[in-house]
KEVOZA-490774 format. One line per field, with one value per residue (C-alpha): residue in three letters; x, y, z; residue number from 0. Coordinates in Angstrom, 3 decimals. Example, Ala and Ser with C-alpha at 12.3 -4.5 7.8 and 13.67 -1.06 7.14 Angstrom:
type	[ALA | SER]
px	[12.300 | 13.670]
py	[-4.500 | -1.060]
pz	[7.800 | 7.140]
seq	[0 | 1]
% end
This chain:
type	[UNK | UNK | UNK | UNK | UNK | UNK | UNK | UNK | UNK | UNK | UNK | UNK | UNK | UNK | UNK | UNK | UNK | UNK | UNK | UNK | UNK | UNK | UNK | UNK | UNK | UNK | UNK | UNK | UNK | UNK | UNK | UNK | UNK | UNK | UNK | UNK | UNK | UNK | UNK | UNK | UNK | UNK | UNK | UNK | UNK | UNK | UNK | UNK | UNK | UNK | UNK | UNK | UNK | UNK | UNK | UNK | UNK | UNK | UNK | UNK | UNK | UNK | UNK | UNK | UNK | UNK | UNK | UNK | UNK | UNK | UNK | UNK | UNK | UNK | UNK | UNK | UNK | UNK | UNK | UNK | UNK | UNK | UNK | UNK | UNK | UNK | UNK | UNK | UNK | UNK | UNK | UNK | UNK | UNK | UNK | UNK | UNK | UNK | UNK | UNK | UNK | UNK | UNK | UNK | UNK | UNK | UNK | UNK | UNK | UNK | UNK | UNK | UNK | UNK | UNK | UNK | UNK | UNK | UNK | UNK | UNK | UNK | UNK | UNK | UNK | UNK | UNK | UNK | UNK | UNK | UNK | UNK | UNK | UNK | UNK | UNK | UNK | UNK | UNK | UNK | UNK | UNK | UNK | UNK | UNK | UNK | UNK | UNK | UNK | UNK | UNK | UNK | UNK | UNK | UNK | UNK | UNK | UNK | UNK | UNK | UNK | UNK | UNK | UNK | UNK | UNK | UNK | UNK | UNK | UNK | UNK | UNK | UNK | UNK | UNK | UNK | UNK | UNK | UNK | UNK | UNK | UNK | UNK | UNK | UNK | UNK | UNK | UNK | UNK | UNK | UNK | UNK | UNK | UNK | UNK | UNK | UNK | UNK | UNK | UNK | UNK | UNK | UNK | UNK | UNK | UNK | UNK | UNK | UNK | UNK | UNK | UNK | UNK | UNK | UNK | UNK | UNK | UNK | UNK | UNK | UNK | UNK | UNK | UNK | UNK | UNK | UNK | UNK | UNK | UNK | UNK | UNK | UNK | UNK | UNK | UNK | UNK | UNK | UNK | UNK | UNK | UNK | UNK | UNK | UNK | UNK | UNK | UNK | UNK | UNK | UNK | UNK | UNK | UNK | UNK | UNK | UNK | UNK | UNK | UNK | UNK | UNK | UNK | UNK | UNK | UNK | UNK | UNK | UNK | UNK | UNK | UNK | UNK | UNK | UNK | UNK | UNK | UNK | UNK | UNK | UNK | UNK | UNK | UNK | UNK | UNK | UNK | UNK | UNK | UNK | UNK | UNK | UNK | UNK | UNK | UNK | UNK | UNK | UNK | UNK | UNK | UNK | UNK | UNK | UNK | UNK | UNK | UNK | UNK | UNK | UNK | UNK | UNK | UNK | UNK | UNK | UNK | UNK | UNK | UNK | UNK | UNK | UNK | UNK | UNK | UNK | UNK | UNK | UNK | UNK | UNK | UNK | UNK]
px	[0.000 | 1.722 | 2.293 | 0.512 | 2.913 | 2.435 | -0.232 | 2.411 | 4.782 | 1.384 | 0.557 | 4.040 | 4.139 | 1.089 | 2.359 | 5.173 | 3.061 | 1.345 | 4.346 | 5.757 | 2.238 | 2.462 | 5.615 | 5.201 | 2.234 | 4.174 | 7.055 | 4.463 | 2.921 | 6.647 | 7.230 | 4.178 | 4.942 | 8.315 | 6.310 | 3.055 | 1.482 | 2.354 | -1.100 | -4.196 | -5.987 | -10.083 | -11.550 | -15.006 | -16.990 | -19.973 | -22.542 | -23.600 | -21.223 | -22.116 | -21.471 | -19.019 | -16.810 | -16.870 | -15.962 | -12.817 | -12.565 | -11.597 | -9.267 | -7.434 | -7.575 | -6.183 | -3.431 | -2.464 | -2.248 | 0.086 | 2.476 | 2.407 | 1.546 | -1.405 | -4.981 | -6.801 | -10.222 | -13.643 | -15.926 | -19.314 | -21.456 | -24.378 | -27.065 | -28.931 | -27.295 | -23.802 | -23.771 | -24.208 | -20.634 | -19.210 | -20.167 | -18.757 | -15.686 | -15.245 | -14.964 | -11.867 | -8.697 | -6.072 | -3.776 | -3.838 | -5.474 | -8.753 | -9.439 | -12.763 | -13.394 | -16.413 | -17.552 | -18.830 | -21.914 | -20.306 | -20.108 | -23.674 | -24.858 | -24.230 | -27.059 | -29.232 | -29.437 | -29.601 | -28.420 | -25.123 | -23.105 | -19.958 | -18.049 | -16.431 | -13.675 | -13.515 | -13.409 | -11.581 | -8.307 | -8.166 | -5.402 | -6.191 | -8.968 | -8.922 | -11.269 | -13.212 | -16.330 | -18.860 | -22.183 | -24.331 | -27.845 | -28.930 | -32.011 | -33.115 | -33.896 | -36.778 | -38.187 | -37.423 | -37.363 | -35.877 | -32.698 | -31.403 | -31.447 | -34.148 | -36.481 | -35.889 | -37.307 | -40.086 | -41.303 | -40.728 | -43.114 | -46.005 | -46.049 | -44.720 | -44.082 | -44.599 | -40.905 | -39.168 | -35.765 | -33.509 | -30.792 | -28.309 | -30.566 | -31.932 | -29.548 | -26.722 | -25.069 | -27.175 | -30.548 | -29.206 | -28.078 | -31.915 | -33.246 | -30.858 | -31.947 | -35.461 | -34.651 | -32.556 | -34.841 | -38.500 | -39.448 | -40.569 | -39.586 | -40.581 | -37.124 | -37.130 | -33.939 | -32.351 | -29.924 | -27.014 | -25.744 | -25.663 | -29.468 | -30.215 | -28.315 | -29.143 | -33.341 | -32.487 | -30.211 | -33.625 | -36.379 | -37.893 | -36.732 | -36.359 | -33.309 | -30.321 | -28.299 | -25.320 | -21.291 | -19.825 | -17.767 | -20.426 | -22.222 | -20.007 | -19.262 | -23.372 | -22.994 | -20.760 | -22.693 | -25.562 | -27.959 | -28.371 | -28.001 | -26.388 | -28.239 | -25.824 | -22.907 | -22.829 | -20.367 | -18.698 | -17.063 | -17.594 | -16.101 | -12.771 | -14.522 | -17.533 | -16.862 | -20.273 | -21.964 | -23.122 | -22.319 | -24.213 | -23.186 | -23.985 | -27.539 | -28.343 | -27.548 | -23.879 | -24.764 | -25.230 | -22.130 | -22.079 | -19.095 | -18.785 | -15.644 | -14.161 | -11.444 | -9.889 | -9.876 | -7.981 | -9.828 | -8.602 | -5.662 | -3.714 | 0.089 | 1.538 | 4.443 | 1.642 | -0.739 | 2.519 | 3.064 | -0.540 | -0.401 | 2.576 | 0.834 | -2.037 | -0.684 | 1.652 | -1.615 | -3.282 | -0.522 | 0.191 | -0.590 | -2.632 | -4.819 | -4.346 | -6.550 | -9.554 | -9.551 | -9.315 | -12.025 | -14.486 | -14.051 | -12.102 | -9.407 | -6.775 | -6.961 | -3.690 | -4.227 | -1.910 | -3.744 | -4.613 | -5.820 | -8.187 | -8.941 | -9.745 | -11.572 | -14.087 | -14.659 | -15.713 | -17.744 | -19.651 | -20.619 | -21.632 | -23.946 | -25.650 | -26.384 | -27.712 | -30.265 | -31.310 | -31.971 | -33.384 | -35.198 | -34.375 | -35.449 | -35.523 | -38.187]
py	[0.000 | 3.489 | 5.599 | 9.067 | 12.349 | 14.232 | 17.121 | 19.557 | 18.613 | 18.715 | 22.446 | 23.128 | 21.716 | 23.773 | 26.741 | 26.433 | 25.710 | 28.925 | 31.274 | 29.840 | 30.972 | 34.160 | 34.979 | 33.932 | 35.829 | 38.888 | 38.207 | 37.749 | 41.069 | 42.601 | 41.225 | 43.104 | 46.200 | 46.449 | 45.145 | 47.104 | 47.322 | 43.834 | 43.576 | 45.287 | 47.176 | 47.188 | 50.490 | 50.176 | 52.837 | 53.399 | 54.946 | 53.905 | 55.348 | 58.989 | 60.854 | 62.432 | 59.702 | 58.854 | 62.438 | 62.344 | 57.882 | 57.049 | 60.098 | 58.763 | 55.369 | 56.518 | 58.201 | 55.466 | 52.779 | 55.477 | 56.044 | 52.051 | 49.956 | 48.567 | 48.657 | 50.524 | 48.991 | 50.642 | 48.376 | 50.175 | 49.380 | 51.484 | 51.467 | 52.527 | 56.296 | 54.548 | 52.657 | 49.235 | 49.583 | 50.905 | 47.863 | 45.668 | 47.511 | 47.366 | 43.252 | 43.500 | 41.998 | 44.397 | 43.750 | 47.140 | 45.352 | 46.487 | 50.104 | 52.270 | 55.738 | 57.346 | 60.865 | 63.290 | 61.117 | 58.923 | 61.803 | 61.931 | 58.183 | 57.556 | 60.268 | 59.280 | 55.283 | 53.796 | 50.454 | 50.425 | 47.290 | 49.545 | 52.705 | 54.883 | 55.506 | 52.448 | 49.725 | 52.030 | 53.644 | 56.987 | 57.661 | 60.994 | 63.752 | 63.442 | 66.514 | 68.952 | 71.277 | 73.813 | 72.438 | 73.720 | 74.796 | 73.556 | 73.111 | 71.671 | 74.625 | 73.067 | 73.089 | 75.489 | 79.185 | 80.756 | 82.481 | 83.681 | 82.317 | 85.322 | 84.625 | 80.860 | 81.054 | 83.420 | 80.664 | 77.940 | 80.462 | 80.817 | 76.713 | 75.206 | 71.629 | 71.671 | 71.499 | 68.594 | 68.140 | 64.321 | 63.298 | 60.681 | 58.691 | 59.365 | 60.748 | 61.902 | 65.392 | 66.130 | 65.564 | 67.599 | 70.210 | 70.189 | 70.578 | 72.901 | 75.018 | 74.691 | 75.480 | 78.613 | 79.983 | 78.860 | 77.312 | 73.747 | 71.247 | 67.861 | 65.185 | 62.670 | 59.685 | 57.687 | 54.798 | 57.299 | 61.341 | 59.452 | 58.627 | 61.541 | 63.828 | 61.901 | 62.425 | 65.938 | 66.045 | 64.457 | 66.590 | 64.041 | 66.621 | 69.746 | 70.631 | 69.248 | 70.179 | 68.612 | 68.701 | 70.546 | 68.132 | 65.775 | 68.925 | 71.174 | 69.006 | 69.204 | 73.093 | 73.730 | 71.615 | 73.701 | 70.674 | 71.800 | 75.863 | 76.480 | 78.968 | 79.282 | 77.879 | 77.478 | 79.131 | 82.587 | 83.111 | 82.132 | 78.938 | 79.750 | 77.158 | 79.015 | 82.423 | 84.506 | 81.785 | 83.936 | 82.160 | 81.987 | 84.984 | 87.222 | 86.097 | 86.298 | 83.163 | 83.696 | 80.396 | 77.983 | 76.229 | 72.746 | 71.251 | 67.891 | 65.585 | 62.597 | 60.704 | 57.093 | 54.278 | 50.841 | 48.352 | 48.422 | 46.565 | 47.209 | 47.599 | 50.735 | 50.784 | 50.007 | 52.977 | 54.810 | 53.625 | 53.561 | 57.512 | 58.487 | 56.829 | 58.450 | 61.969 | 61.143 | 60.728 | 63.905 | 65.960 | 65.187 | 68.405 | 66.029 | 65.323 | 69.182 | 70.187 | 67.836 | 68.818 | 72.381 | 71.675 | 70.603 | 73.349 | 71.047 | 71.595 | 69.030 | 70.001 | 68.060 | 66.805 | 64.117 | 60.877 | 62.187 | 65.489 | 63.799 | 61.838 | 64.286 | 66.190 | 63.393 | 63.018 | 66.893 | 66.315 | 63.523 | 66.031 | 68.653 | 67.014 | 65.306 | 68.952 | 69.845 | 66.190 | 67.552 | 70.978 | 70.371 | 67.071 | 65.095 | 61.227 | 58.275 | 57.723]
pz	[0.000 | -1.065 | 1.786 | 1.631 | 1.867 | 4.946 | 5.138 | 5.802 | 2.744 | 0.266 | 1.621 | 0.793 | -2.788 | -3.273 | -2.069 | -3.611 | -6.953 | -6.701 | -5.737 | -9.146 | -10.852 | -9.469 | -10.465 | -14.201 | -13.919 | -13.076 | -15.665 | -18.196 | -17.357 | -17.000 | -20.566 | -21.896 | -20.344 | -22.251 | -25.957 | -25.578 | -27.786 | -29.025 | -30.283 | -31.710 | -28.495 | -27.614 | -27.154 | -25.581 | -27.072 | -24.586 | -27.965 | -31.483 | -34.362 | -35.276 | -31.896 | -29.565 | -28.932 | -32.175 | -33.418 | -31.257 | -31.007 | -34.600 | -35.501 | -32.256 | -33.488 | -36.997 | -35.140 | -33.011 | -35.298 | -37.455 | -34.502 | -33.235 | -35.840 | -34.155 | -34.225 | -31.649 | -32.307 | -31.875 | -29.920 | -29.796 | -26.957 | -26.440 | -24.326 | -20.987 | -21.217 | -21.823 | -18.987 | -20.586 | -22.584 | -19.016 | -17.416 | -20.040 | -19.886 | -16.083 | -16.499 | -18.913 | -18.331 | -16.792 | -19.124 | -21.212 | -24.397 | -23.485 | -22.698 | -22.050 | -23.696 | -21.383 | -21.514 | -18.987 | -18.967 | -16.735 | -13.778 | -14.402 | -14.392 | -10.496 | -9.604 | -12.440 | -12.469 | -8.814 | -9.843 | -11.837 | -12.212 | -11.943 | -10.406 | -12.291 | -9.748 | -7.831 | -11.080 | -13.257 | -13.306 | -15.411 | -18.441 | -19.841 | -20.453 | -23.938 | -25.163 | -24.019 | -25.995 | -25.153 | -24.968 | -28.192 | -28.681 | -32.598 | -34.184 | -37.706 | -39.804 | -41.394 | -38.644 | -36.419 | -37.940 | -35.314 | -36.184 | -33.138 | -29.443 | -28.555 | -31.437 | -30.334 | -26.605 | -27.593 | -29.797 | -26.826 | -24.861 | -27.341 | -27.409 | -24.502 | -24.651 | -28.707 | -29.483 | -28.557 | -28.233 | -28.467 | -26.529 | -26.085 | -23.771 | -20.331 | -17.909 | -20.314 | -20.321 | -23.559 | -21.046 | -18.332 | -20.317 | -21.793 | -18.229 | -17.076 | -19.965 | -19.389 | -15.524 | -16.461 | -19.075 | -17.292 | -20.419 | -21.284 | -24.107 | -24.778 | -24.124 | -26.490 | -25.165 | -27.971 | -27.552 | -28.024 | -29.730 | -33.294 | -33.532 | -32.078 | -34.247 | -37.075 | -36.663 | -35.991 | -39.125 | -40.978 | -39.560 | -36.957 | -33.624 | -33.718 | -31.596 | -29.408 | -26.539 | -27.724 | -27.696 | -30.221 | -31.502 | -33.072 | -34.363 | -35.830 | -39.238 | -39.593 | -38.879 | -41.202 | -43.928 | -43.042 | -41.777 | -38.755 | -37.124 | -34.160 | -31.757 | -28.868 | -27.068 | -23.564 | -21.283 | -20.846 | -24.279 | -28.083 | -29.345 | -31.727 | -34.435 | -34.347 | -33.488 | -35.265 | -32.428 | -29.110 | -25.562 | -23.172 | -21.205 | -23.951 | -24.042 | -20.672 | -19.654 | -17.936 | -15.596 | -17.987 | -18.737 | -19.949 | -21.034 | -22.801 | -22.201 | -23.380 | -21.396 | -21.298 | -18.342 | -18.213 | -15.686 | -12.532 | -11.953 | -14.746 | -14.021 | -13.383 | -16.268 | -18.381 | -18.058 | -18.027 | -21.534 | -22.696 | -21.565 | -23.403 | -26.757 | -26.176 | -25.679 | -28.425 | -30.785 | -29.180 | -30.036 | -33.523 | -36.176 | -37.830 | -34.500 | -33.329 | -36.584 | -36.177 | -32.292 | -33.380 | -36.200 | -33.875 | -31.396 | -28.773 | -26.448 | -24.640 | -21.270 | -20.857 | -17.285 | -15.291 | -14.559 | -10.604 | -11.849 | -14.371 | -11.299 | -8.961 | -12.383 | -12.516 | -8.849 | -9.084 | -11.760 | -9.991 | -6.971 | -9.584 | -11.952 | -8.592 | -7.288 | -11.166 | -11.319 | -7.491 | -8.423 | -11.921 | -10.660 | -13.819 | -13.654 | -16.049 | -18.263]
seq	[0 | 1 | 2 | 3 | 4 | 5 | 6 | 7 | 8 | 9 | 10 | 11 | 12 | 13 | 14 | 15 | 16 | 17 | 18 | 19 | 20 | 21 | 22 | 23 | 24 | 25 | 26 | 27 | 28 | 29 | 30 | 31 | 32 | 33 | 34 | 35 | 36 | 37 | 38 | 39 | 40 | 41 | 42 | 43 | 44 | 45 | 46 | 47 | 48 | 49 | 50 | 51 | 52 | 53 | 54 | 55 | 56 | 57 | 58 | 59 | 60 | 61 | 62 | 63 | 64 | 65 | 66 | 67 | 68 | 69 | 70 | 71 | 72 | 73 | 74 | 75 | 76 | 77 | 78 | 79 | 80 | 81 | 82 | 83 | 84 | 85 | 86 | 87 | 88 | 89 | 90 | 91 | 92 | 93 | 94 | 95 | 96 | 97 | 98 | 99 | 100 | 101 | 102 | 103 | 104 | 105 | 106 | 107 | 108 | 109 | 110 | 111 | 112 | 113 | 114 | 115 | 116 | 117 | 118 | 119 | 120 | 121 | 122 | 123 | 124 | 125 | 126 | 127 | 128 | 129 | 130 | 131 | 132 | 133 | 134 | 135 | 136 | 137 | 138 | 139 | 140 | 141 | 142 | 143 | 144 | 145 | 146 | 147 | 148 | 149 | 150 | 151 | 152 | 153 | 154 | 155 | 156 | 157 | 158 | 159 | 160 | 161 | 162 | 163 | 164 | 165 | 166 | 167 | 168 | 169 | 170 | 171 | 172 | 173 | 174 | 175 | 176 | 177 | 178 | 179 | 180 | 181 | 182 | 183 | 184 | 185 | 186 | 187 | 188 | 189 | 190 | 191 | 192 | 193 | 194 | 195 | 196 | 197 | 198 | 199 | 200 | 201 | 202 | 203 | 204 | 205 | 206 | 207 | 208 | 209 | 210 | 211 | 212 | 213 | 214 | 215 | 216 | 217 | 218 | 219 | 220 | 221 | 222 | 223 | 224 | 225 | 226 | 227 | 228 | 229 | 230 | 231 | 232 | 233 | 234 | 235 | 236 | 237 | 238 | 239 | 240 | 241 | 242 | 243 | 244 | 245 | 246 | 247 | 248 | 249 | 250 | 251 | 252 | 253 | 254 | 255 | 256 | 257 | 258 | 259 | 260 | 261 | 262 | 263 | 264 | 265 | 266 | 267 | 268 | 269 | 270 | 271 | 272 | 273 | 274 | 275 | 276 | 277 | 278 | 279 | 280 | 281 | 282 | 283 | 284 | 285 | 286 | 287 | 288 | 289 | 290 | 291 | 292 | 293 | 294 | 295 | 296 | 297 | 298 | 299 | 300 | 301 | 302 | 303 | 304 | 305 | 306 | 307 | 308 | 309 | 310 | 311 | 312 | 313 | 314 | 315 | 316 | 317 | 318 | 319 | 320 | 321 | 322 | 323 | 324 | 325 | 326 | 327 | 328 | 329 | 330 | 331 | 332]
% end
């Protein structure tokens, strides 16, 4: 009869077993630090094609795969105000192969939908603040003849609730910036959600809404082309891209300021050395001339933040957009 090994020599061997899987674990990740990227990289895109992310997403992508020689590939995940693609994001390895692009929506969601299947700060690790734009007021001409932001909210006052305006879903900065508006200006229009900025701006584009609240960077293309006319920016002065376009302050409206940003997250967990090396790319891309125009193009600016001050940017935003969904009362419908 073969004699068993003692307990203590089997706890041992196992020990020693997983000390040895550990540490090839760690050389493995070591050995990807000094390659990456060594292979084409996921970027969870939280929206349908056609908005924000988009607008500032693929240029990036273009740019990275120029400077690396590998794909950074658009995964589009939309849904549920962009929370869905953030949740499928959170569950990626940490291995820097899989990355998150999220948008000021993000500081929003926590106040807006009581029941996320992720934190922004606690299952996420932030990389950079990629973009930032003015909020814009448009509307379809077709449909709305109002030239000017005066002639516009006289019109909203002879009919209220008769204009409508679409958004990137429920509880998204495009919403908010609709009720703070309404708030502001004691006027009410219709919300209309879609399953992301794209749909939205593409019904307005077509006739089927009759205005947005949305970030400059996934309108101005359409303004320029004429589709769609820009009443107003938000904020205290006129956007460079769009400078015959009032602000806010010059309307009457010097505390509305809404300001729509794009940044990237790697899942918690990810090495150190790596984010350091997925930053540097990153900012590499960003400050290409050829990346410089299209930010410049669609009224954007790099705020050019280290990883703890984009940090410390989103926590801020978080306790700001609560106070706003408080005050303006904003809920999911």
């Amino acid at each position: 009869m073969m004699e068993r090994p003692p307990v203590h020599s089997t706890r041992r061997t196992l020990l020693q077993a997983a000390a040895a899987s550990a540490t090839l674990t760690s050389l493995g990740l070591r050995a990807q630090t000094g390659t990456w990227p060594a292979k084409p990289v996921n970027l969870v895109v939280p929206f349908p094609a056609g908005g924000g992310t988009d607008a500032f997403g693929r240029p990036l992508s273009a740019q990275f795969a120029r400077n690396t020689g590998r794909q950074l590939v658009i995964d589009n995940r939309g849904g549920a105000g962009g929370t869905l693609g953030a949740g499928i994001a959170a569950k990626l390895p940490p291995d820097g192969y899989g990355l998150f692009m999220g948008a000021v929506h993000h500081a929003i969601a926590p106040s807006m939908y009581p029941r996320l299947d992720y934190d922004i700060e606690r299952d996420f690790v932030p990389l950079v603040l990629a973009a930032s734009v003015p909020q814009v007021v448009v509307v379809n001409p077709r449909r709305v003849e109002a030239s000017d932001i005066n002639a516009f909210l006289a019109m909203v006052r002879r009919s209220p609730g008769k204009l409508n305006y679409g958004s990137a879903g429920a509880g998204t900065s495009h919403h908010l910036a609709g009720e703070l508006f309404k708030q502001q200006t004691g006027t009410f229009i219709t919300h209309i959600p879609y399953r992301g900025a794209g749909p939205a701006l593409q019904d307005l584009i077509a006739g089927n809404v009759d205005m947005m609240f949305d970030g400059l960077g996934s309108s101005a293309a359409h303004i320029k082309g004429g589709r769609i006319r820009a009443l107003m920016v938000s904020g205290a002065r006129r956007s460079p891209a769009f400078p015959d376009v009032p602000c806010a302050a010059e309307v009457g409206l010097p505390d509305y300021t809404v300001t729509t940003w794009y940044g990237l997250w790697a899942p918690k967990g990810t090495p150190a050395d790596i984010q350091t090396r997925i930053v540097d790319e990153i900012r590499k891309a960003i400050g290409s001339d050829e990346l410089k125009a299209v930010w410049a193009s669609n009224g954007a600016e790099f705020p050019n933040l280290t990883q703890q001050q984009f940090g410390a940017f989103v926590s801020a935003e978080i306790k700001r957009w609560a106070a706003v969904v408080k005050a303006s009362g904003a809920k999911l419908e």
